[in-house]
KENU-442977 format. One line per 2 residues: number of its first residue (from 1); their letters; for each residue x negated, y, z negated of N, C-alpha, C. Coordinates in pm, 1 decimal. Layout:
NUM) A) X:Y:Z:X:Y:Z:X:Y:Z | ... .
END
This chain:
1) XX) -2390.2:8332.2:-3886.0:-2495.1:8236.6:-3912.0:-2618.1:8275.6:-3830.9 | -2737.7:8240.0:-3934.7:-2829.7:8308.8:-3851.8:-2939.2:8157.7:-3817.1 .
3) XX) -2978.8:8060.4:-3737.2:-3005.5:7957.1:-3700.5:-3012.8:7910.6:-3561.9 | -3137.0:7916.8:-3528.2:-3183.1:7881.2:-3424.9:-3107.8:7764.6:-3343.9 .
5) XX) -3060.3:7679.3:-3442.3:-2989.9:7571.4:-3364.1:-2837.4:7596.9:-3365.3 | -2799.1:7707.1:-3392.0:-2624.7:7749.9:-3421.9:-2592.5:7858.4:-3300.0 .
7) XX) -2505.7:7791.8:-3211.2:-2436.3:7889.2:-3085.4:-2465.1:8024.6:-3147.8 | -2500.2:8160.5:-3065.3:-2484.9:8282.4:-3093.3:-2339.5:8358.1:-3084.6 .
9) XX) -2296.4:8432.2:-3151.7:-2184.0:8539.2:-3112.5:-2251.6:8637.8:-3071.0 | -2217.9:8724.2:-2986.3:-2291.3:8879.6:-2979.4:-2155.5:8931.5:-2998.0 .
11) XX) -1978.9:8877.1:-2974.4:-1913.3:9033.7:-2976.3:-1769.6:8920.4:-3001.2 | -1657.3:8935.5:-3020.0:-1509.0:8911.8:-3040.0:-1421.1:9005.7:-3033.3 .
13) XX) -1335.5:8962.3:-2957.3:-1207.8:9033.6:-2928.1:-1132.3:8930.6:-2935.8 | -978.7:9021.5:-2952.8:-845.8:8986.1:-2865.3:-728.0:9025.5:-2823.1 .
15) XX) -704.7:8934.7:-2742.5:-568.6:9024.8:-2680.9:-449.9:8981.8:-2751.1 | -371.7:8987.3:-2670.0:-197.6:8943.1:-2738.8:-211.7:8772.4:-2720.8 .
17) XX) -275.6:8722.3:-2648.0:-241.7:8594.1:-2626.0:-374.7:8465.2:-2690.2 | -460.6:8549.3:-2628.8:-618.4:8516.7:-2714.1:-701.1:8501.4:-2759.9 .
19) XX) -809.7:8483.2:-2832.3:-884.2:8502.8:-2962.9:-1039.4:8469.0:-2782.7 | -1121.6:8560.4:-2798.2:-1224.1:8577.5:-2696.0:-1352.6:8594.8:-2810.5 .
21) XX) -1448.1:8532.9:-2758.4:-1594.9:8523.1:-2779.1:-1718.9:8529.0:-2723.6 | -1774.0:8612.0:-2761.0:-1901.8:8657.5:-2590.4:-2011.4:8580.4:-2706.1 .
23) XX) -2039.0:8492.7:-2591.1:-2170.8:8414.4:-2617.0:-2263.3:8366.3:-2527.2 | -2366.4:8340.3:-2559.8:-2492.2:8313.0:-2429.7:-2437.0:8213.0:-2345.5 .
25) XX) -2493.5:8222.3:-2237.6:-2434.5:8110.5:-2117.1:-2549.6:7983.3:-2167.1 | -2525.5:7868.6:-2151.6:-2617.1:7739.4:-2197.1:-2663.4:7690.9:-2075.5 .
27) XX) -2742.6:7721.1:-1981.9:-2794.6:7667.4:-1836.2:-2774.1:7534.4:-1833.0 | -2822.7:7460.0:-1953.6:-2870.7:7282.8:-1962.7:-2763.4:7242.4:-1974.4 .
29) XX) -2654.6:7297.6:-2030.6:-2505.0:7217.8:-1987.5:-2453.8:7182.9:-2160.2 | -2439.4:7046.3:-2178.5:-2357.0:6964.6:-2334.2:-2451.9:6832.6:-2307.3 .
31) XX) -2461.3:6789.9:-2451.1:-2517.5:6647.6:-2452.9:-2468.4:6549.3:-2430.6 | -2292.4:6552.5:-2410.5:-2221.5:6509.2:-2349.7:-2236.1:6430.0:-2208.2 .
33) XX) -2305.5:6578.4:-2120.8:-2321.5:6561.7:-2012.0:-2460.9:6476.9:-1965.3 | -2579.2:6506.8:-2006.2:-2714.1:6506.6:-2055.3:-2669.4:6317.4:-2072.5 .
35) XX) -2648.6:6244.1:-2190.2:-2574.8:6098.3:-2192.1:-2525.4:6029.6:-2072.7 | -2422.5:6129.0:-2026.1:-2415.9:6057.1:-1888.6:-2507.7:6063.0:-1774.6 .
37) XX) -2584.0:6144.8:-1761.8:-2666.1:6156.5:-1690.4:-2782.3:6080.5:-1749.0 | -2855.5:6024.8:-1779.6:-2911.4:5914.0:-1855.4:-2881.6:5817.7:-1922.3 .
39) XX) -2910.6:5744.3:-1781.3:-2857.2:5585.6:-1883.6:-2890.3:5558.2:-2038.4 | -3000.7:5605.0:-2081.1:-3024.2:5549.1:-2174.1:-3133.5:5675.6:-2234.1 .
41) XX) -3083.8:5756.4:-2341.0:-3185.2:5880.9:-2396.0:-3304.1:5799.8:-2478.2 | -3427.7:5836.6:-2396.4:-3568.6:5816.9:-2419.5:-3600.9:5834.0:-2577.9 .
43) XX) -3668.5:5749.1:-2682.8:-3629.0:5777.6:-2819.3:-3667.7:5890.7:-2833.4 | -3818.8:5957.2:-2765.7:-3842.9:6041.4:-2827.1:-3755.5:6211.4:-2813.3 .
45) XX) -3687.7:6175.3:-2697.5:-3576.8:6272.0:-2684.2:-3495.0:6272.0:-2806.9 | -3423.4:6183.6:-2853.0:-3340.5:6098.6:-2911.0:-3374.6:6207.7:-3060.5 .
47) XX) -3493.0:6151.7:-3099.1:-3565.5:6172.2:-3219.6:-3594.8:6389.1:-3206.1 | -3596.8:6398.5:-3137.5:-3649.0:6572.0:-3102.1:-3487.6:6616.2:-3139.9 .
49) XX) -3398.5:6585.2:-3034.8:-3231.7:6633.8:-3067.4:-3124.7:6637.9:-3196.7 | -3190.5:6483.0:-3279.2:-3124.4:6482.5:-3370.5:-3227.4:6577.8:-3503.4 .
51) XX) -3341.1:6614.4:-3484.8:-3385.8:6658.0:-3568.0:-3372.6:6825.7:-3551.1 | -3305.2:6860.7:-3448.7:-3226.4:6993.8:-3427.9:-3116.2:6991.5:-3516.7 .
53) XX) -3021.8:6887.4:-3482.9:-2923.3:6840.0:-3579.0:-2886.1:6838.9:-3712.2 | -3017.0:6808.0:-3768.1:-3027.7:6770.9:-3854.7:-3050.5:6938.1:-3931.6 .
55) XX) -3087.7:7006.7:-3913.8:-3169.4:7169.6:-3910.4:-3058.9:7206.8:-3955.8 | -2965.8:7241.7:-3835.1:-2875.2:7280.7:-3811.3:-2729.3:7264.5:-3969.0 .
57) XX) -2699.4:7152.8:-3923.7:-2595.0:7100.3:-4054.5:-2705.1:7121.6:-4178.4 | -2800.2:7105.2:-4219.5:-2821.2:7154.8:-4314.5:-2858.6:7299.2:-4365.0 .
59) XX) -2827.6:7364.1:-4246.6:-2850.9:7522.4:-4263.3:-2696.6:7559.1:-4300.0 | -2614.6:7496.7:-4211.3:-2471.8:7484.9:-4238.4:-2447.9:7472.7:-4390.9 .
61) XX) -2447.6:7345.3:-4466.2:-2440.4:7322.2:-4576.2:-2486.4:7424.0:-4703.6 | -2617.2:7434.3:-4666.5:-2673.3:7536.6:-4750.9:-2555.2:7684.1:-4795.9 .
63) XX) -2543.0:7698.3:-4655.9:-2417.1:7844.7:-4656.3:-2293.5:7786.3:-4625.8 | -2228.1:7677.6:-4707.5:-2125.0:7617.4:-4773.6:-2004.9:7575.9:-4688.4 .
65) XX) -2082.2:7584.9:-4564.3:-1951.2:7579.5:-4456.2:-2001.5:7396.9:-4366.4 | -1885.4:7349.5:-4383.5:-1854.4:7194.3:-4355.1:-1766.7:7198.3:-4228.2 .
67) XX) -1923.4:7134.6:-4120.9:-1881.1:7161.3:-3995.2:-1808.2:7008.8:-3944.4 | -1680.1:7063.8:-3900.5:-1608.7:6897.7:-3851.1:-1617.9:6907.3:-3674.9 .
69) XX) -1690.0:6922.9:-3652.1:-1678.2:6929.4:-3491.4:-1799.2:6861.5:-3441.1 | -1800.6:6780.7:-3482.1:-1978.2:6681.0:-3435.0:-1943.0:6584.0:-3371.3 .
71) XX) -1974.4:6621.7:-3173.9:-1960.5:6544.8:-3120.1:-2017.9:6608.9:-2945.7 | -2072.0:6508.8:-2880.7:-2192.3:6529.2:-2774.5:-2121.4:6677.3:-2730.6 .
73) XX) -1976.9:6681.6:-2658.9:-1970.3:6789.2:-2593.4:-1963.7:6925.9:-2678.8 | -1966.2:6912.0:-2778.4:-2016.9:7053.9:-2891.8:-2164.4:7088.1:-2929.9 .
75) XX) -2248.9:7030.8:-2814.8:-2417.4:7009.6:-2843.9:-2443.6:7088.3:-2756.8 | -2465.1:7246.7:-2761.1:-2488.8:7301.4:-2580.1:-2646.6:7271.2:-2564.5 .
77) XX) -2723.8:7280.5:-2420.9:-2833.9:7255.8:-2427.6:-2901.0:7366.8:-2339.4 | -3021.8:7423.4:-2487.7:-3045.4:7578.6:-2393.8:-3117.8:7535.9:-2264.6 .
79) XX) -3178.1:7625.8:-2164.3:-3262.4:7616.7:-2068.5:-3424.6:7550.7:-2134.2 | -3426.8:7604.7:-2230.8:-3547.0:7562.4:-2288.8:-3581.8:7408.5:-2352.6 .
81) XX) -3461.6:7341.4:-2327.9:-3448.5:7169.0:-2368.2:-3421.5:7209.7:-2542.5 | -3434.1:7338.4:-2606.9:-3358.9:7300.0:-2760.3:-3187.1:7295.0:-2750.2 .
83) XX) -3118.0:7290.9:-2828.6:-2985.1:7254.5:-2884.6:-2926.3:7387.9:-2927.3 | -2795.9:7381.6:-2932.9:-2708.9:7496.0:-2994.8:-2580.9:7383.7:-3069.3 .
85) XX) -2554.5:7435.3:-3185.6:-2439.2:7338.3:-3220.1:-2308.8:7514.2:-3205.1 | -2184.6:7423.0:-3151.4:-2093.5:7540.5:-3121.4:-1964.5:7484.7:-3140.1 .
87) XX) -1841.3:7565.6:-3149.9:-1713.6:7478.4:-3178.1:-1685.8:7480.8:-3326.4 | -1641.0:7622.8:-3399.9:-1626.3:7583.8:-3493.2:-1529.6:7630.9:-3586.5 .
89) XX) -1439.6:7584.3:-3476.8:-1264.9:7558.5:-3524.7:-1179.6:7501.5:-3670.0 | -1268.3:7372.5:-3644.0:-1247.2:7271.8:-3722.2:-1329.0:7326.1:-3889.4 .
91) XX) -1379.1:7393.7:-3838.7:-1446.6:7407.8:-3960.0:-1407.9:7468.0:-4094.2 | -1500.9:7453.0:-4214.3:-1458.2:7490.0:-4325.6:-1566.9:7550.8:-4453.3 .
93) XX) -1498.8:7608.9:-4538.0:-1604.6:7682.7:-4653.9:-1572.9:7609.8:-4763.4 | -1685.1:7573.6:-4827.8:-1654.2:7485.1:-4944.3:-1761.3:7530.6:-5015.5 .
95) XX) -1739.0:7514.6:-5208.9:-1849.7:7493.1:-5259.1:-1928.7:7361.8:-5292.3 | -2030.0:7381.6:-5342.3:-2078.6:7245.8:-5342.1:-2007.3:7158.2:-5436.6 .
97) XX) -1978.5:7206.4:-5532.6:-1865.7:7130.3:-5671.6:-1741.3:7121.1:-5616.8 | -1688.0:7160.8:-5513.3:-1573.4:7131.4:-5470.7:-1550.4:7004.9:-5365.7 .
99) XX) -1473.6:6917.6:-5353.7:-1455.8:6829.4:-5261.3:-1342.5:6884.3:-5193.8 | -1312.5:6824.4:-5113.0:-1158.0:6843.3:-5008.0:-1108.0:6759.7:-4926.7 .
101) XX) -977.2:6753.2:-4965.2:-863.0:6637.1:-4923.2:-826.0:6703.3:-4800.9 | -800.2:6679.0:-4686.7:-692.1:6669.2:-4588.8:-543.7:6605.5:-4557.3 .
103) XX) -493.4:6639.5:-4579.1:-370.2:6549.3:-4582.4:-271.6:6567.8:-4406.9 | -238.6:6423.5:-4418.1:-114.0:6446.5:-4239.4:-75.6:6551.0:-4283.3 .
105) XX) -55.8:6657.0:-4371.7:60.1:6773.7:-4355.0:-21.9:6844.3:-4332.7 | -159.8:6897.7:-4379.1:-241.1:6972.8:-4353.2:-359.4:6981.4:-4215.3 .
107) XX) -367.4:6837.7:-4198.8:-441.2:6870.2:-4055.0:-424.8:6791.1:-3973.0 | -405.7:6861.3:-3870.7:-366.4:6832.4:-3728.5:-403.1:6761.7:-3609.7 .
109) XX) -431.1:6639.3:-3566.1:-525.1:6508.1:-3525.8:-552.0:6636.1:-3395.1 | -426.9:6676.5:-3340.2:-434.6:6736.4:-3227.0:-525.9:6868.3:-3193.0 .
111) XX) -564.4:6874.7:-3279.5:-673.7:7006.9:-3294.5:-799.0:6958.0:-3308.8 | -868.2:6846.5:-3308.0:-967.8:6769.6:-3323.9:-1018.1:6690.6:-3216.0 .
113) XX) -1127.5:6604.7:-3221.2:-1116.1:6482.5:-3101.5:-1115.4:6410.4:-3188.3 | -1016.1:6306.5:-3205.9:-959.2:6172.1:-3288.8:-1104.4:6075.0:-3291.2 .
115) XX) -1162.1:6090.6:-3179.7:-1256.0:5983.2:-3146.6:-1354.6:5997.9:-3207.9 | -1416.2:6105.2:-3304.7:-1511.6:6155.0:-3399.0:-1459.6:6220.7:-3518.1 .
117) XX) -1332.8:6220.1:-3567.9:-1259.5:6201.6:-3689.0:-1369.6:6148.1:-3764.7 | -1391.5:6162.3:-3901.8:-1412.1:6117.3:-4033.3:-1338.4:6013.8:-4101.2 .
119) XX) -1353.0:5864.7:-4097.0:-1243.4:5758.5:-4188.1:-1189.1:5853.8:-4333.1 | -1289.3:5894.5:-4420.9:-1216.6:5985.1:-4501.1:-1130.5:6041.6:-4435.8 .
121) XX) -1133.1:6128.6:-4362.3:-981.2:6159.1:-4327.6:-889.3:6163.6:-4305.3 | -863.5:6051.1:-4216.9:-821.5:5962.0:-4141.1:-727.7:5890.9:-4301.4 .
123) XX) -826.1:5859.6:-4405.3:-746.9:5784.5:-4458.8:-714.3:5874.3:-4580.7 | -698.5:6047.7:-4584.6:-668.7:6105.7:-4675.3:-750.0:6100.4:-4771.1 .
125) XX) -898.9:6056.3:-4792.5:-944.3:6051.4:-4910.0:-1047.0:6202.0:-4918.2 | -1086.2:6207.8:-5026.2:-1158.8:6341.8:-5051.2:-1332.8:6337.5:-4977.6 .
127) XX) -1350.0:6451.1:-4936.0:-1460.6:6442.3:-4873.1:-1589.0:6561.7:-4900.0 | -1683.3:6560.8:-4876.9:-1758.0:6680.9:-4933.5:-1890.7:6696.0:-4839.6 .
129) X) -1961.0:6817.2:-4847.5:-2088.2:6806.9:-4759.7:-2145.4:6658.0:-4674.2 .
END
């Protein structure tokens, strides 16, 4: 992926035990962190971050891949105060005419954070961009 707001790869390996990824170090930390450290994000912060966000998943979409990993600590934050979206495990390739079911046999709560789950999923129903 080529997107200003999408974590970089520069290289992958692995060994016998691990799947390794060389990627830029994020100075500013996760938005995760950034939240707790502010009581309360200033709108116009608010409004600047999600419109990275927003970039982002729809650059995603465009190149057919349906990102399930949206959640503060998958937000890295460069030195420069923009965004990186990263984490993308969960993820998937779809076309746009296609929808997709998850089912308990097929995916795994434990590979996810439950706490930013999709109710579609959650309740097995079909889901799409």
């Amino acid at each position: 992926m080529d997107c200003q707001f999408i974590v970089d790869m520069f290289y992958a390996f692995n060994t016998t035990e691990k799947i390794n990824f060389i990627m830029p170090f994020y100075r500013g930390g996760d938005m995760f962190t950034l939240m707790q450290e502010q009581d309360k994000l200033p709108e116009d912060w608010a409004r600047f971050y999600v419109m990275q966000v927003a970039v982002a998943l729809g650059y995603l979409h465009q190149n057919g891949i349906v990102y399930r990993g949206m959640k503060p600590e998958n937000i890295l934050m460069k030195e420069t105060g923009y965004i990186s979206i990263a984490d993308f495990g969960n993820s998937k390739e779809m076309t746009k005419d296609r929808l997709s079911v998850e089912t308990s046999n097929n995916f795994d709560m434990k590979t996810g954070a439950s706490d930013y789950t999709a109710p579609e999923m959650l309740d097995d129903e079909s889901y799409g961009f």
